[in-house]
C-alpha positions in Angstrom: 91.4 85.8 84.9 93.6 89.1 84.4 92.7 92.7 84.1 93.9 94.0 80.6 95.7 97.1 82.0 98.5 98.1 84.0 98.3 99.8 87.7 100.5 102.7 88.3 103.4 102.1 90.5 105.2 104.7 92.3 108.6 105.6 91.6 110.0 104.5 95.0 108.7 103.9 98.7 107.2 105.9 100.3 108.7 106.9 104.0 105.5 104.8 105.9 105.6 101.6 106.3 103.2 99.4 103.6 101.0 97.3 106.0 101.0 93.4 105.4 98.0 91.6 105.1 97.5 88.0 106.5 98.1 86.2 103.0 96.4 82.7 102.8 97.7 79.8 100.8 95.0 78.0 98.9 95.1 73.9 96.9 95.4 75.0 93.2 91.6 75.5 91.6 90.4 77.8 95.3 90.5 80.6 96.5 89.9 82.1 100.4 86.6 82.9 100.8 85.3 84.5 104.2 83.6 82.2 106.6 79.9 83.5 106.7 77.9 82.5 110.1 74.3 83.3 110.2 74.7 86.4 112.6 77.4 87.7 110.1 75.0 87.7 106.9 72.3 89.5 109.3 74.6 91.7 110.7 76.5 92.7 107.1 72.9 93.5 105.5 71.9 95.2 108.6 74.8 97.7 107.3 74.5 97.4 104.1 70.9 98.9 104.0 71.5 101.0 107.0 74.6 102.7 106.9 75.3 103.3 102.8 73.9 106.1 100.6 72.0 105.0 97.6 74.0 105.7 94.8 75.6 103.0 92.6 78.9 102.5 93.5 81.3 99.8 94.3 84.5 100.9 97.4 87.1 98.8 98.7 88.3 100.1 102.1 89.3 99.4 105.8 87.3 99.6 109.0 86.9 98.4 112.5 83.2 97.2 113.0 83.1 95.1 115.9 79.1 94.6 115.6 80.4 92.9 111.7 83.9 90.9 112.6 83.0 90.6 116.7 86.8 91.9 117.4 88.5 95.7 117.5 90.6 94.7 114.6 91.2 96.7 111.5 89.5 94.7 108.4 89.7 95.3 105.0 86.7 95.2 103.2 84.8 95.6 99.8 81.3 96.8 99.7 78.6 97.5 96.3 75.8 99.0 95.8 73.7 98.5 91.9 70.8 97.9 90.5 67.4 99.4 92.7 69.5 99.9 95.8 70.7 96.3 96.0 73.9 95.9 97.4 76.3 93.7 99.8 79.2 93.5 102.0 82.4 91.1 100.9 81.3 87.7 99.7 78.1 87.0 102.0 76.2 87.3 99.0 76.0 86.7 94.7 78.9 89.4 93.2 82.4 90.1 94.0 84.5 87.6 92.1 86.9 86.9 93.9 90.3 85.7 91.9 93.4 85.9 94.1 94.4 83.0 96.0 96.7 84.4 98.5 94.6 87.4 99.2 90.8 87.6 100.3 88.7 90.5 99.7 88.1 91.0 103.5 90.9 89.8 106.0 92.0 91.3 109.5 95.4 93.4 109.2 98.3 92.1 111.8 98.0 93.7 115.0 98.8 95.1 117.5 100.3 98.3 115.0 102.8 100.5 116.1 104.0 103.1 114.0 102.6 104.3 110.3 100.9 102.2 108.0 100.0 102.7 104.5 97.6 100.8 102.0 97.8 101.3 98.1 94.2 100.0 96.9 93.1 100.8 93.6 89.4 100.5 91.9 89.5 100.5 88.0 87.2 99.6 85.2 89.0 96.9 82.3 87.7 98.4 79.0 88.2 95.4 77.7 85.4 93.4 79.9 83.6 96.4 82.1 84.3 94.4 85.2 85.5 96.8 87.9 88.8 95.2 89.5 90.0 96.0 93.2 94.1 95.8 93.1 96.5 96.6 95.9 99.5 97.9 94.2 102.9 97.7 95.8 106.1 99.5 95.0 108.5 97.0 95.0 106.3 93.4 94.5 104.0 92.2 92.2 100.4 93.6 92.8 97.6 91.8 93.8 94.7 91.1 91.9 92.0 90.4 94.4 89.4 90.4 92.4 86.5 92.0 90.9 82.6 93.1 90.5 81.3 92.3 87.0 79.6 95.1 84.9 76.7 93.3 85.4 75.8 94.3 88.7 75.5 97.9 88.0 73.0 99.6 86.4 73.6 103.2 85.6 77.5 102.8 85.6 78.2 102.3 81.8 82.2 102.6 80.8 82.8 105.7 83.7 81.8 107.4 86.3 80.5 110.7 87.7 82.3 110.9 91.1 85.6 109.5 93.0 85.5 110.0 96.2 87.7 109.1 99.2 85.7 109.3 102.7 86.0 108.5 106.7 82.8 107.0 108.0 81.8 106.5 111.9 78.9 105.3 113.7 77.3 106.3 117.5 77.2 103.2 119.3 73.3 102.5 121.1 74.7 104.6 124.1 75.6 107.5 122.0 79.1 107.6 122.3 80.7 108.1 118.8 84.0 106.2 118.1 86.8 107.4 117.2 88.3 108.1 113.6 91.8 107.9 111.8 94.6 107.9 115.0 92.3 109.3 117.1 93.2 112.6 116.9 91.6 116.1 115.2 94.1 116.4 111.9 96.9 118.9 111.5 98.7 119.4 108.2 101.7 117.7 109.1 101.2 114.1 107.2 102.9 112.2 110.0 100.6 113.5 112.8 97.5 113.1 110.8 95.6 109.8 109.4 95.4 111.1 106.1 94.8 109.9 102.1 97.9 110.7 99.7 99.0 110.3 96.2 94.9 110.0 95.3 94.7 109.5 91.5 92.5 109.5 89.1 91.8 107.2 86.0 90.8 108.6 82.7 89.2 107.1 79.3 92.6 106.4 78.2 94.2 104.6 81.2 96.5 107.5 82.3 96.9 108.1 85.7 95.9 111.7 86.6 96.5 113.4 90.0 93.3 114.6 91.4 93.9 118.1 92.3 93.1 118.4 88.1 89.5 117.8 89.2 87.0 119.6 91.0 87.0 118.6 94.6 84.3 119.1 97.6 84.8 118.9 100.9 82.3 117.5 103.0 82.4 117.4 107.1 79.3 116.5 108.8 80.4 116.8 112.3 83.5 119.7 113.2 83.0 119.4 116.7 84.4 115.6 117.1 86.5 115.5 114.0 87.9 116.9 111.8 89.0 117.3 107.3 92.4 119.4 106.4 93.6 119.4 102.9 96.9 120.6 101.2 99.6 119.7 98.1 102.7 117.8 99.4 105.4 118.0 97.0 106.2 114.1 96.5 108.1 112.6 93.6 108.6 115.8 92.2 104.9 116.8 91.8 102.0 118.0 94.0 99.2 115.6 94.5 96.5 116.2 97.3 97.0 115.4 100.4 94.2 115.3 102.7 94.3 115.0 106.7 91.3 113.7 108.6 90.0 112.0 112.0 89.0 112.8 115.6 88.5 111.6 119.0 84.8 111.4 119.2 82.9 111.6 122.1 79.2 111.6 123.8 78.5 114.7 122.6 79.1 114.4 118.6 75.5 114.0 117.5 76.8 111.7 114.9 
């Protein structure tokens, strides 16, 4: 199964590296599915009705959770949330379809990381079947489908949405020590001392690829003490699209 639109592809490459993702070859007719042990599926609900708000809403994203994966590593992830608050992390239960064979939804990125890296994900709605497809678009290869929820899981999101939004999530461990986000480091301006969210874009009724600083934004910072949220326009390809700047060491002391 195919999506029946296009992602937007950028011009050329960006300066940071795009970081590879450990690729799996599958026999023809499978596809990779993550293991699920018993403490997994208890711990992945455990977050799931813990540490998620309860609107509707369906994210792909990154994040280390050791008390989830049982290692430091960065994962990627995908993660919905539908009808009366139900909602689940990856494949551990009934929803994401996943269609890539190469590519799971959740998978450890290489490490140990030196330098930059960058991800290109992309969540969009096919008109054609309401299914909601997570896509990691490159700039010079063919993108990858992973996959996608189906309409069907989602109650109160018809053919769009109300809000986009891009966030940074941490948790206090049972000691009370809050872990660091992003490099570890409170956010400047400057894009290559920052972890930071670039090139955000915005899909419209007619599949055109809009910037996002032609929407209303809101920033929202629930801790200023242990991290930190910068925003400003970097001119890249020509145009100004929002670049925003975030992270922070954390600490004992956060209250977060």
């Amino acid at each position: 199964m195919e999506p029946s639109f296009s992602s937007w592809k950028p011009k050329r490459q960006t300066k940071n590296k795009i970081e590879n993702r450990i690729s799996i070859n599958c026999p023809n007719g499978t596809v990779p599915i993550l293991r699920n042990t018993k403490e997994y599926i208890a711990n992945a609900k455990y977050w799931a009705e813990k540490h998620f708000n309860p609107l509707t809403e369906d994210s792909p994203g990154t994040h280390v959770n050791p008390s989830l994966f049982d290692d430091g590593r960065t994962w990627s992830y995908g993660f919905w949330k539908g009808a009366n608050g139900a909602g689940c992390y990856n494949t551990i239960c009934p929803g994401f379809i996943q269609v890539s064979t190469t590519d799971p939804l959740s998978v450890p990125f290489p490490y140990p990381r030196k330098g930059d890296r960058a991800v290109n994900p992309s969540i969009s709605q096919d008109y054609a079947t309401g299914h909601w497809w997570t896509i990691l678009v490159r700039a010079t290869k063919k993108d990858i489908k992973i996959g996608y929820w189906p309409k069907e899981l989602f109650d109160i999101i018809g053919r769009s949405v109300d809000m986009v939004g891009v966030t940074g999530v941490v948790q206090a461990s049972p000691s009370g020590i809050s872990p660091p986000m992003g490099n570890g480091h409170l956010p400047t301006q400057k894009e290559d001392e920052s972890a930071r969210v670039k090139n955000l874009l915005i899909v419209d009724t007619k599949y055109n690829f809009m910037p996002s600083r032609n929407y209303k934004l809101e920033k929202l910072l629930d801790n200023n003490k242990c991290y930190g949220l910068k925003d400003g326009k970097k001119p890249i390809f020509a145009k100004e699209y929002n670049l925003f700047t975030y992270g922070g060491p954390g600490g004992d002391s956060c209250g977060i």
